[in-house]
C-alpha positions as CSV (number, residue, x, y, z in Angstrom):
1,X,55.1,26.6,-42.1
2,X,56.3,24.6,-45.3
3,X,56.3,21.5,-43.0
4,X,59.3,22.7,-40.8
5,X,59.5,21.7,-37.1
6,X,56.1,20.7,-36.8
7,X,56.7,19.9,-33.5
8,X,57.6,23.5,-32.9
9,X,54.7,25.3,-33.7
10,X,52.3,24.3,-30.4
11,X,55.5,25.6,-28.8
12,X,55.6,28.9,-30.5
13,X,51.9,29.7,-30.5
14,X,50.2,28.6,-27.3
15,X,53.4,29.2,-24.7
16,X,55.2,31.6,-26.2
17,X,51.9,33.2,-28.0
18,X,53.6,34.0,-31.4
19,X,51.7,35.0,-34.0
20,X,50.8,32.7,-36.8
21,X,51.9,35.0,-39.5
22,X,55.3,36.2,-37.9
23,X,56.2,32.2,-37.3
24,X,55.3,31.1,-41.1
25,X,57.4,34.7,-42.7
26,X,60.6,33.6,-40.7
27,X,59.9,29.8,-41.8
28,X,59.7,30.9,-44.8
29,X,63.2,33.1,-44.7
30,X,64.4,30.2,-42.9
31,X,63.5,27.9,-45.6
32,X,64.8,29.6,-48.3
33,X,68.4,30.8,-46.5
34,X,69.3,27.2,-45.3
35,X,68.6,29.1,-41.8
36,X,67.6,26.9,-38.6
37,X,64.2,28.5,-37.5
38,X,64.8,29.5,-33.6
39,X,67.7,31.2,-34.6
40,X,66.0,33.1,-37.1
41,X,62.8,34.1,-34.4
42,X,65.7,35.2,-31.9
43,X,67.4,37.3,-35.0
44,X,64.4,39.2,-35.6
45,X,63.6,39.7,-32.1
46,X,60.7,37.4,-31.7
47,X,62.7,34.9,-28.6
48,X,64.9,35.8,-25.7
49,X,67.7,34.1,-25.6
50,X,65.8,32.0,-22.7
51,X,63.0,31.2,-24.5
52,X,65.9,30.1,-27.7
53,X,67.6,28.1,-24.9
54,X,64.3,26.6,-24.2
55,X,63.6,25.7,-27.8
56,X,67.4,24.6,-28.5
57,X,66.6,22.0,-25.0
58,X,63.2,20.4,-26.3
59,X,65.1,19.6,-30.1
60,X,68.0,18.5,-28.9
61,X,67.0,16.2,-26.1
């Protein structure tokens, strides 16, 4: 995951049961278009807009 959000992948794997692969391919896209990572999982389908609301919540407070 090139080190980004660290605190985000227990998050994405074990509640939200991403898969390891689909989180570290839209880190990486993230990583390399200055993108923030959530947004980039809701873009490509991989977080409702709950679950992104949820995410958005735990980094921000």
């Amino acid at each position: 995951m090139n080190g980004l959000y660290p605190e985000l992948l227990p998050i994405l794997q074990e509640e939200l049961a991403l898969p390891e692969l689909a989180i570290n391919a839209a880190a990486d896209y993230a990583y390399c278009y200055g993108k923030f990572l959530p947004l980039v999982l809701w873009e490509r389908g991989l977080l409702t807009l709950p679950q992104l609301e949820a995410i958005l919540l735990h980094i921000f407070t």
